[in-house]
C-alpha positions in Angstrom: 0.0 0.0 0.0 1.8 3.2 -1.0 2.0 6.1 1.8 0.4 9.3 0.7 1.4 12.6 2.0 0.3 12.8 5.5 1.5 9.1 6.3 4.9 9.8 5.2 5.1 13.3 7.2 3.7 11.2 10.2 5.9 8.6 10.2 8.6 10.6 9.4 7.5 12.7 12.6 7.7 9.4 14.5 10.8 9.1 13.7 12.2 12.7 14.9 10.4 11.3 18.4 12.5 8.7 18.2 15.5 10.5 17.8 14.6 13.1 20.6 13.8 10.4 23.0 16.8 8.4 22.4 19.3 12.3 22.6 16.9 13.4 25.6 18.0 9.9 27.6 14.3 9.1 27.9 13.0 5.0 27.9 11.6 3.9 24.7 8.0 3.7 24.9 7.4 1.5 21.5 8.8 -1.8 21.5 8.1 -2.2 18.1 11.2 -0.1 17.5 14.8 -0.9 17.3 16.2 -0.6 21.3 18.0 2.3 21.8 20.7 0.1 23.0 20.9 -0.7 19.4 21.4 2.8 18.8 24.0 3.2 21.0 25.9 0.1 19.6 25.3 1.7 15.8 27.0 4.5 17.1 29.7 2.6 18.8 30.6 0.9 15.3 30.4 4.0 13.2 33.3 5.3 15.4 35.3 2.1 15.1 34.6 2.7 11.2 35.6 6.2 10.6 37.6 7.9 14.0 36.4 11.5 13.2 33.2 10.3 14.0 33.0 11.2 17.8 29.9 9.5 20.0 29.5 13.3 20.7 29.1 14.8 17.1 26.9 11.8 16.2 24.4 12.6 18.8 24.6 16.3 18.3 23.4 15.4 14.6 20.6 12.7 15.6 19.8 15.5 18.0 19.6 17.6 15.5 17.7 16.2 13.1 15.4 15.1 16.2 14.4 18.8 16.4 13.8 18.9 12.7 11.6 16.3 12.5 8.3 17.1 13.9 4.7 17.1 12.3 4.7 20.7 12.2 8.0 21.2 10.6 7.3 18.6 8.0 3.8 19.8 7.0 4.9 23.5 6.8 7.6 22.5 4.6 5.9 20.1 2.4 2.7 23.1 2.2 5.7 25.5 1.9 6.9 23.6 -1.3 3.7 23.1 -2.7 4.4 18.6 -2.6 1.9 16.7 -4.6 1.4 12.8 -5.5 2.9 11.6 -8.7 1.0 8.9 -10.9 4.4 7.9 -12.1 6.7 8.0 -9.2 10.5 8.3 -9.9 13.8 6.2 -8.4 16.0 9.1 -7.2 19.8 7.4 -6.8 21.6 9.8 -3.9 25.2 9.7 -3.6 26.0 10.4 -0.3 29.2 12.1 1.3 30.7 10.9 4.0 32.9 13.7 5.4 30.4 14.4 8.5 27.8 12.4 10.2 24.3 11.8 8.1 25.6 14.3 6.0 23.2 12.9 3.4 20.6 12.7 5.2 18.7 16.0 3.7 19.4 14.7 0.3 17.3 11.2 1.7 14.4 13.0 3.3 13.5 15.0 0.7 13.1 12.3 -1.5 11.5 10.5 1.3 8.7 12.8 1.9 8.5 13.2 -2.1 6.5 10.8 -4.2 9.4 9.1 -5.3 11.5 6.4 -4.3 15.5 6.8 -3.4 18.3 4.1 -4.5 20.7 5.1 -2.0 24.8 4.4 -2.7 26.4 5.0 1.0 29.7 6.8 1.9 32.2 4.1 3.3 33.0 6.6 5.8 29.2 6.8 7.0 27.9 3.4 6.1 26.1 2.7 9.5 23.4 5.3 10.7 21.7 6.1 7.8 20.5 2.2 7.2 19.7 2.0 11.0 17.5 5.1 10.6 15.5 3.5 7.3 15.4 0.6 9.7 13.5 2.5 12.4 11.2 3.9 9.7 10.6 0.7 8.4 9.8 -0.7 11.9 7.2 2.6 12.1 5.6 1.0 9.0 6.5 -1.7 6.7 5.2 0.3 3.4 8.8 2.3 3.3 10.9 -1.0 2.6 9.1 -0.5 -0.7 10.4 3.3 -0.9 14.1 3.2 -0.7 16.8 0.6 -1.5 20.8 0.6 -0.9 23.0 -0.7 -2.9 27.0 -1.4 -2.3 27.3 -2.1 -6.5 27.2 0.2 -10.0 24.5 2.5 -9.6 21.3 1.1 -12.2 18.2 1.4 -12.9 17.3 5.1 -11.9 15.5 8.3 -12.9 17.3 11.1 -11.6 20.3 11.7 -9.5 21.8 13.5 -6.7 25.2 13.1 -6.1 28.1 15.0 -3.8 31.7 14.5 -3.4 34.6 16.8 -4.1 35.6 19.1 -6.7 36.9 15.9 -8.3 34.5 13.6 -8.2 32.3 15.9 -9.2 33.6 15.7 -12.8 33.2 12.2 -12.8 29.6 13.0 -11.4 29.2 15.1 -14.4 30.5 12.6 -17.1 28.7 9.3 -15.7 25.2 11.4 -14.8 24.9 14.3 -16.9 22.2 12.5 -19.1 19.9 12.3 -16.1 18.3 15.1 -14.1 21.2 15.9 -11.5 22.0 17.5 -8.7 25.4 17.7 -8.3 27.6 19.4 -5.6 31.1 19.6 -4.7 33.4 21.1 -1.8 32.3 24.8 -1.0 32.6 26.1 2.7 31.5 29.0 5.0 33.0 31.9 6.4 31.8 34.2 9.0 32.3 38.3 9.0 33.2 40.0 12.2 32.0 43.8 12.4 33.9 44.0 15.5 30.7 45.4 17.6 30.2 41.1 18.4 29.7 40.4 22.0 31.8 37.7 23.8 29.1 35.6 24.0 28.8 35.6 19.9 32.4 35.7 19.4 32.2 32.3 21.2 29.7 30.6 19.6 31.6 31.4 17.0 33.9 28.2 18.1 30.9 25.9 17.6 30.5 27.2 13.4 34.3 26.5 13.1 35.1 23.4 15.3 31.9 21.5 15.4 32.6 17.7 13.3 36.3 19.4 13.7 35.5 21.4 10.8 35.1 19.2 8.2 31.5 20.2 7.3 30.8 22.1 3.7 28.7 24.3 6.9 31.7 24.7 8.6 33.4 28.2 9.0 36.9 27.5 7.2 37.3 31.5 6.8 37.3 34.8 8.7 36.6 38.6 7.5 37.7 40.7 10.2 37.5 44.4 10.0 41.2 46.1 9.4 43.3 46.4 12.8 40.8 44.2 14.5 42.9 42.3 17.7 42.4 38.8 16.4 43.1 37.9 20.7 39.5 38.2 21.0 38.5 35.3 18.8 41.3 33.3 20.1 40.3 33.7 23.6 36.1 32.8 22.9 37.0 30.0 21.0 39.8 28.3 23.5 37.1 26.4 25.3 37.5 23.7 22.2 41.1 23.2 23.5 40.1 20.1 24.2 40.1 18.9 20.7 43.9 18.4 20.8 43.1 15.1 23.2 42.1 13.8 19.9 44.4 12.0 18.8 43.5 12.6 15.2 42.7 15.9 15.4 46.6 16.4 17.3 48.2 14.6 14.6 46.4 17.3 12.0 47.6 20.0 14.2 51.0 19.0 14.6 51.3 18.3 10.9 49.9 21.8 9.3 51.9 23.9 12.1 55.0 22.4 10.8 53.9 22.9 7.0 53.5 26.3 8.4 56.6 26.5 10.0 59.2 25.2 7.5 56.9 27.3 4.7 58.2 30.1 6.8 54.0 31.5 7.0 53.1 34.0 9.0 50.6 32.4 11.7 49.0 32.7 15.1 49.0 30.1 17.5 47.0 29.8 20.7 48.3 25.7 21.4 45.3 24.2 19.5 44.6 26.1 16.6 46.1 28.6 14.0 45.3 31.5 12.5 46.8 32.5 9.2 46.1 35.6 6.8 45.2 34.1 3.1 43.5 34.3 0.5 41.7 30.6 0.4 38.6 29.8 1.5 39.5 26.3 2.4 41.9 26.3 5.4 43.7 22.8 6.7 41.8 21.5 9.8 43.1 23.4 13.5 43.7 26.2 11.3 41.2 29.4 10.2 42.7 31.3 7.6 41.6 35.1 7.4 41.1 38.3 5.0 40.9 41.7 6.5 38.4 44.3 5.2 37.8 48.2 5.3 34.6 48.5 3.4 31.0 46.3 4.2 30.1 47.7 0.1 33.7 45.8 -1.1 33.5 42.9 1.5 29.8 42.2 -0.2 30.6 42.6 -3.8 33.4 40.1 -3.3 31.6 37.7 -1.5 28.9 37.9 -3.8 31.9 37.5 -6.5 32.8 34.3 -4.8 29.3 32.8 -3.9 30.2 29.3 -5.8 32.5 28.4 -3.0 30.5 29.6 0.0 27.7 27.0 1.5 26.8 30.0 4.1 27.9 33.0 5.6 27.7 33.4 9.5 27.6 36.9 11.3 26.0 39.5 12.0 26.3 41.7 8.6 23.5 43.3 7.7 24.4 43.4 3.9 23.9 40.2 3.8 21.5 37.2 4.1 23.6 35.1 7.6 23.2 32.4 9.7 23.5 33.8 13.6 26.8 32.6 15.3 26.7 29.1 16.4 23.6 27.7 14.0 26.0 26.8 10.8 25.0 23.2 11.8 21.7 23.8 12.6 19.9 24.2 9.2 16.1 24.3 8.7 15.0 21.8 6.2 14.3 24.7 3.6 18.0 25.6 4.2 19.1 23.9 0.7 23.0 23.2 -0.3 24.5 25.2 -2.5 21.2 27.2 -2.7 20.0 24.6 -5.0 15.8 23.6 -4.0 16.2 19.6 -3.7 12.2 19.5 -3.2 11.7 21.7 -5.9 13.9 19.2 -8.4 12.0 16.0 -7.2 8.8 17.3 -8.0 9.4 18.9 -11.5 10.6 15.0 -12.3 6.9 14.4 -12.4 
């Protein structure tokens, strides 16, 4: 029996309940579900699979998306973007990235509460909690086993296509699906602007935009634009409660490596013990480092951000020139908060 509309945004509501029970520490009340001891073991494996993984980002995202999914989120969305039924419904294949947890979940859900069906190709780096969230779906009710499929193999048999990797891959992407409707993304990443009139209090949630999945989110603040003969000791001090990121071993080794690229590059850099900060003109800055452009005009900081746009995912601050995310919300997006700009709903439901 196929789910129309309102069964998919209610299940898919059960499933956010799910999630917030399981984040919020509370017992399970349907034992028709997967045990959230299971959940905690999925977890458990995913960070045996891929060591950037912490326990700690994964449940920030599951908490995440926990908040996202509720009934009235979903069904102001769906009313937002106008979803109808399809009498021919389409198989959507989603390549998913793997650089953060669920990072391809968006990509999933908005085929999901779509009319069309998604042929999913997993990350190796995130092969584990996507599958053990279509399982809890599934569990909700049996009528989505018939809506998805995963496949480890060549990708066949499909409509359309949404697909994300790097700039590289992307070219691939482009030769192997540019006969199909496509989506396709590669790297981009976010900056923040600092007016210099933040409080502390911004300045340190500013840590959360830049360190948050250690920064390897295309939503991850890579990049600063700080006002000309702005003291840069005030982000370093807000943002040195993540200190404790060099007790990572992964993250150390990262550290340790790009300071002494730095060093025998002979760079000019700040160091505060865990982190650098280095003046250049990239947008894409190694991880524990933020590299940095000054600024003396909001007018020439806009027109050259708005030169750059294809490599920013989103720009956090406080700028009122420009459309931002608020300090500390880069990994909080709404679910009309699209990648790259580019409508996924929107794309799905002009396949018919």
């Amino acid at each position: 029996m196929a789910l129309g509309l309102s069964q998919r945004i209610e299940c898919l509501s059960q499933l956010g309940n799910y999630l917030s029970g399981f984040t919020a520490k509370k017992a399970l009340d349907n034992s028709a579900l997967p045990s959230y001891d299971l959940l905690e073991q999925t977890i458990d494996r995913a960070y045996i699979l891929n060591g950037w993984f912490l326990p700690e980002n994964q449940l920030y995202a599951l908490e995440s998306w926990g908040s996202l999914l509720t009934k009235e989120k979903l069904s102001d969305w769906a009313k937002k973007e106008q979803i109808k039924e399809s009498q021919h419904p389409k198989t959507v294949a989603i390549v998913m990235a793997g650089n953060i947890p669920m990072v391809g979940f968006h990509d999933l859900l908005s085929v999901l509460i779509s009319p069309h069906k998604a042929l999913i190709k997993l990350s190796s780096s995130d092969a584990v909690l996507v599958p053990f969230l279509l399982e809890v779906l599934s569990c909700i009710d049996a009528a989505w086993k018939d809506r998805y499929a995963i496949t480890e193999g060549k990708l066949e048999n499909f409509d359309a296509v949404i697909a994300t990797g790097s700039n590289n891959t992307a070219r691939y992407f482009e030769h192997y699906f540019g006969k199909y409707p496509n989506v396709i993304r590669q790297n981009r990443n976010s900056v923040a602007v600092i007016t210099g009139n933040e409080t502390q209090e911004q300045l340190g949630l500013l840590g959360e935009d830049i360190f948050r999945y250690f920064g390897l989110g295309c939503r991850n603040v890579s990049k600063l634009f700080i006002p000309k003969g702005y003291d840069t000791d005030l982000i370093f001090k807000a943002i040195f409660p993540w200190k404790h990121l060099l007790e990572i071993k992964k993250y150390e080794n990262n550290y340790d490596y790009n300071k002494a690229v730095f060093l025998m590059s002979q760079f000019d850099f700040l160091d505060n013990g865990f982190c650098m900060l280095k003046e250049d003109e990239s947008f894409v800055s190694p991880i524990a480092s933020i590299f940095y452009e000054t600024y003396d005009s909001a007018e020439k900081l806009t027109e050259y951000l708005a030169q750059n746009d294809d490599k920013i995912q989103c720009v956090v601050g406080d700028f009122a020139a420009l459309s931002t995310v608020p300090f500390g919300q880069a990994q909080r997006p709404a679910l009309d908060d699209y990648a790259d700009g580019v409508n996924t709903l929107q794309f799905l439901l002009k396949l018919g």
